[in-house]
N, C-alpha and C positions, 0 to 999 in steps of 0.2 A: 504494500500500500504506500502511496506518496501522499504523503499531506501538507500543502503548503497555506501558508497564510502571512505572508508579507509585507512589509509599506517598506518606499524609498522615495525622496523626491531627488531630483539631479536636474538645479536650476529651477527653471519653470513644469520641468515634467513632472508628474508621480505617478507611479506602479503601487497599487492597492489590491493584488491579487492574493484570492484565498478557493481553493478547492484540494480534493480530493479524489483517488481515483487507484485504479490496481496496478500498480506494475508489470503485469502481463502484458508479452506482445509490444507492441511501437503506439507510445499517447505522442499525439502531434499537437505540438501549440503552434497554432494556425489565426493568423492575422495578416490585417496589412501592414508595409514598413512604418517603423515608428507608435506600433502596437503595445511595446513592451518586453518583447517574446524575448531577445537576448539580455536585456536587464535581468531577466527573469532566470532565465537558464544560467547568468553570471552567479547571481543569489545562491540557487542550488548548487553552484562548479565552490562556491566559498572562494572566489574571485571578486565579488563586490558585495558587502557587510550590508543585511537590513539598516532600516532606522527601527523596526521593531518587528516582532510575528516570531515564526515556528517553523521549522522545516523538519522529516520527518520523513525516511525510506526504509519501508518494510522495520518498524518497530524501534531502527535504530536514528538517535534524537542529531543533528547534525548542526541545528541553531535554534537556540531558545534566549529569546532577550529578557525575562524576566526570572531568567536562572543565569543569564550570564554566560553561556555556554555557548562557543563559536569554535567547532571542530575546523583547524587549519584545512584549506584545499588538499592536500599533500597526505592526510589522514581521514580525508571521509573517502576513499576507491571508489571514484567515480571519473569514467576516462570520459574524458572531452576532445572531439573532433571539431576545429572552426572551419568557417567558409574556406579558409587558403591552406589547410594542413599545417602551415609550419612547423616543417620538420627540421633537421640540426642540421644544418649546407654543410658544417665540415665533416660530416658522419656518414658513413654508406650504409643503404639502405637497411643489410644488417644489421649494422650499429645503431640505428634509428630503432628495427624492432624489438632489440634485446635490451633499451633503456630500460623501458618499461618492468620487464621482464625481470632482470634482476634487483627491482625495489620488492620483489614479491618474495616471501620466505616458501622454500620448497614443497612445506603441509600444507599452503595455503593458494597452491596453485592448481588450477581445475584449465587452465587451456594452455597448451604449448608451444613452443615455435614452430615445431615440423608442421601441427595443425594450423596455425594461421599462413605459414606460406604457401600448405597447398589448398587451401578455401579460397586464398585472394590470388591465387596464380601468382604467387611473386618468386617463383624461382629462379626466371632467368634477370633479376632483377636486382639481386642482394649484393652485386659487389659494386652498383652502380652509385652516385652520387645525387643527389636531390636536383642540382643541374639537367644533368640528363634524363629528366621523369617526366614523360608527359602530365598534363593537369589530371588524367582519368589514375594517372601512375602516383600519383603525389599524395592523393584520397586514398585507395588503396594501402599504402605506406603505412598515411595518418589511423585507419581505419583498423589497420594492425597493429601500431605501436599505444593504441588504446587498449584494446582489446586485452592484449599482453601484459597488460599493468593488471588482468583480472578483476576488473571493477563488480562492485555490485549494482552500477547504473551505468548504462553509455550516453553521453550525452550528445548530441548531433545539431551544429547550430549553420543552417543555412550550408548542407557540405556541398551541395551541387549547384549552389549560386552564382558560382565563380565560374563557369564548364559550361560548353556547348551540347548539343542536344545530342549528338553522339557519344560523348565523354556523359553524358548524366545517364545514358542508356547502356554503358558501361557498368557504372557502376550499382545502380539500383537493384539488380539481381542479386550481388555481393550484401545487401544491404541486408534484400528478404533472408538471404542463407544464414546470415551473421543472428537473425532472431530465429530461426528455427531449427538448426543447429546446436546453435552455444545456448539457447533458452536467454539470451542476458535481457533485460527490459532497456528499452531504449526512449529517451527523450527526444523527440525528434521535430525539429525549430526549422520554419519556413512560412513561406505565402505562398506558394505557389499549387493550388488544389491541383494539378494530376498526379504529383508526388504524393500525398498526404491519401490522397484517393486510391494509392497502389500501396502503401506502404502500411499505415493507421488503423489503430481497430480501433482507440481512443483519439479524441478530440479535444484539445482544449481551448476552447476560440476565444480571443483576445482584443480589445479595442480601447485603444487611450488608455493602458495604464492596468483596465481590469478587465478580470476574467467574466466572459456575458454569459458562458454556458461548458456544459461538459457533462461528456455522454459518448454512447456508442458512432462512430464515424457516419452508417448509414442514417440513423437517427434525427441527427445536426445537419445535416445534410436533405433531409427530408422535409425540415421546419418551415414555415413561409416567413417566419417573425424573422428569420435569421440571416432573409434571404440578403439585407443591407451590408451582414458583415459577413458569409462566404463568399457573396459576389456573384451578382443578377446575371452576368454574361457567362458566367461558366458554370450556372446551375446547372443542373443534371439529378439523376438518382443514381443511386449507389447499389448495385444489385450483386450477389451472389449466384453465381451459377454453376452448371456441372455439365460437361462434354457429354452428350452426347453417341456423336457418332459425326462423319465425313462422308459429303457428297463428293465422290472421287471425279465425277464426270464436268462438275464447275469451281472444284477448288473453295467447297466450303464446309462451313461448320456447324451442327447443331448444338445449340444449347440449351438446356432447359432450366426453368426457374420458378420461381413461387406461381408466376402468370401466365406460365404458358411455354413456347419454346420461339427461340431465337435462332435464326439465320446471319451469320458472319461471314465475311473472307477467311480462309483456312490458317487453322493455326493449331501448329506442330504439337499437340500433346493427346496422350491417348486416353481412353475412354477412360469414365469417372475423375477423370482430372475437376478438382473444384476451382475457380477461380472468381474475380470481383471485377469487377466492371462499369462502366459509368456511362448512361445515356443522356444525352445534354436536351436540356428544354427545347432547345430552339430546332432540335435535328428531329421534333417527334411534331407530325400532322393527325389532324384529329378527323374522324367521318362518323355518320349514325349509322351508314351501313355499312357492309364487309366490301367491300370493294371488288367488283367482279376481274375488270383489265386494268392491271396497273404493275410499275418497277417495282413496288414498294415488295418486299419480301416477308415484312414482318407486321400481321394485323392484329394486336394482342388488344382483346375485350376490356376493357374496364369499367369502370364509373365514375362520376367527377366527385371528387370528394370538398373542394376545397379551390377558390380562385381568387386571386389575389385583389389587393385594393389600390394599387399602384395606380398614378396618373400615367397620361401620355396615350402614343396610341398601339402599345403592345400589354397582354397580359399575363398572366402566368396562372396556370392549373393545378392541381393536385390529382392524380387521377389513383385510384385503388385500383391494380389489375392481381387479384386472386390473392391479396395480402400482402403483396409488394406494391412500394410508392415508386409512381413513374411525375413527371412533369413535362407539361407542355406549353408552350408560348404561341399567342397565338394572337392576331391583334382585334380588337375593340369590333371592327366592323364582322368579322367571323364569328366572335361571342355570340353577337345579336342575331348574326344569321342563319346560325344555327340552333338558337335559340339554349347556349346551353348556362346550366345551372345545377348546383348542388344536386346528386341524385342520378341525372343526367346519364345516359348507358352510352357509351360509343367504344369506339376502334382505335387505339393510337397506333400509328402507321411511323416504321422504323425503317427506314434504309439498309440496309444491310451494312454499305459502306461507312455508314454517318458513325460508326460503334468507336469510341475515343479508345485507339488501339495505347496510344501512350501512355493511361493510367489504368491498361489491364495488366491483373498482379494475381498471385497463386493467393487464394483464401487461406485466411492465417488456422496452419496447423494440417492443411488439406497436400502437403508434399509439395516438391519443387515444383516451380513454374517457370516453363522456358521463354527466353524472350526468343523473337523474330529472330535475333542475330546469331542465335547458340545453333 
């Protein structure tokens, strides 16, 4: 269990955040920049000193200001991964891994070197110098020389910020393996929802300083109230699914789900694979009948549960299909012409292609999940 409860001011800002949550699996503190999120995650690193509150992982107390008690950075094991890695330039990358490593007393070590070299691929890597490491090579490094220090939290602030979309597509498979492997609970610090969407089974959403909500990732994500602070253009819902099976003759994919079953572009994993996925508001069209001729591949029944009260002239839906929350956008003049409202039966109508392949991620605990590139 993490229990935090907090206050800092720094100038004109304050961070007044208080929640709690399990440490299982990857909690993502999710906001936009200037949220709080790495003030925050400094607090927990005992990098930057409350002005007052509690901190508190799995039983053991790490800051308490009314006892006085501020366990140094150095003594609460918790490995911290920043945006840019910085790792030791005069150290090869060996010597970067085994820093960590020998601060650990031998009864007190649960992961090894030979295991993180060959989880992160870093073998043809170890006699090289921080110079020569690509950006996807320099996270990897960093993401081992934590790891190796044997934390009882890993802390991740913003590690793909820095990295283009192949280098973040790099490393995110390493990221899921590192929680389902090593079991270690990870903090995991960003804005950016396709990561938080592929990686997260906790949420801790952030805004000005405090914490607005915290809950299971599909959950937060399904809110209308909340739509302000995950962000109106990349709503979507969060769904769970399980493979199926493969249409060999056009290169695609079944999926099934709480609502129904889903048609994708093929994707290399075999049957019972579970995985998560994310359909964005704006890529689902809505009809009252099943559609007889049309590209759409995917017509999943639901009902509208729920539409939002936003001005302007686009809206947004809640639609229940079979006890999974889907959302749709759809604008003002379509509401009315379809006449739809609370209650309301229709068809959300899904592209096959529209499927945000970027923030598909293996269901946490459901076995590896392959990216495109493996």
């Amino acid at each position: 269990m993490l229990e935090v409860a907090v206050e800092k001011r720094l100038g004109a800002f304050r961070v007044d955040a208080k929640f709690s949550c399990e440490t299982s699996g990857i909690v993502a503190l999710f906001g936009r920049s200037g949220a709080g999120k790495t003030t925050l995650v400094n607090m927990l690193a005992g990098l930057l000193r409350p002005d007052a509150g509690r901190i508190v992982v799995d039983g053991t107390v790490l800051f308490d200001s009314e006892r006085g008690l501020d366990v140094p950075p150095e003594r609460r094991r918790l490995g911290y991964v920043f945006q840019e890695g910085r790792l030791f330039p005069h150290l090869s990358v060996r010597a970067n891994l085994t820093y960590g490593l020998r601060r650990v007393v031998p009864a007190e070590r649960r992961i090894e070197f030979d295991q993180i070299v060959a989880l992160l691929g870093l073998e043809a890597l170890l006699e090289r110098r921080p110079r020569d490491l690509s950006g996807g090579e320099k996270q990897r490094v960093a993401l081992g020389r934590a790891l190796l220090a044997n934390p009882r939290l890993l802390l991740l602030d913003e590690p793909l910020a820095a990295l283009d979309q192949p280098r973040k597509e790099e490393i995110l498979p390493f990221i899921e393996r590192l929680r389902d492997e090593f079991a270690i609970p990870i903090v995991y610090v960003s804005h950016a929802m396709p990561e938080i969407v592929r990686l997260a089974d906790t949420m801790v959403l952030m805004s000005e300083g405090r914490v607005e909500a915290v809950g299971p990732l599909d959950e937060l994500t399904s809110r209308l109230d909340l739509r302000p602070l995950t962000g109106r253009y990349e709503a979507g819902a969060v769904l769970t699914a399980r493979v199926e099976g493969q249409d060999e003759a056009f290169a695609l994919t079944e999926l099934s789900f709480a609502g129904g079953r889903l048609l994708v572009p093929r994707l290399e994993l075999p049957r019972g694979t579970e995985l998560r996925l994310r359909i964005r508001a704006r890529d689902i069209a809505l009809a009252l009948e099943r559609p007889q001729r049309t590209s759409f591949l995917n017509a999943v029944p639901c009902i509208v549960r729920d539409i939002g009260a936003e001005d302007g002239p686009l809206v947004d839906l809640r639609l229940d299909a079979g006890g999974a929350a889907l959302w749709a956008r759809v604008t003002r003049r379509s509401l009315e012409a379809l006449g739809l409202a609370p209650g309301t039966a229709v068809y959300a109508l899904i592209k096959a292609v529209s499927i945000d392949r970027y923030s598909l991620g293996r269901s946490s605990g459901a076995g590896r999940f392959l990216s495109e590139t493996e």
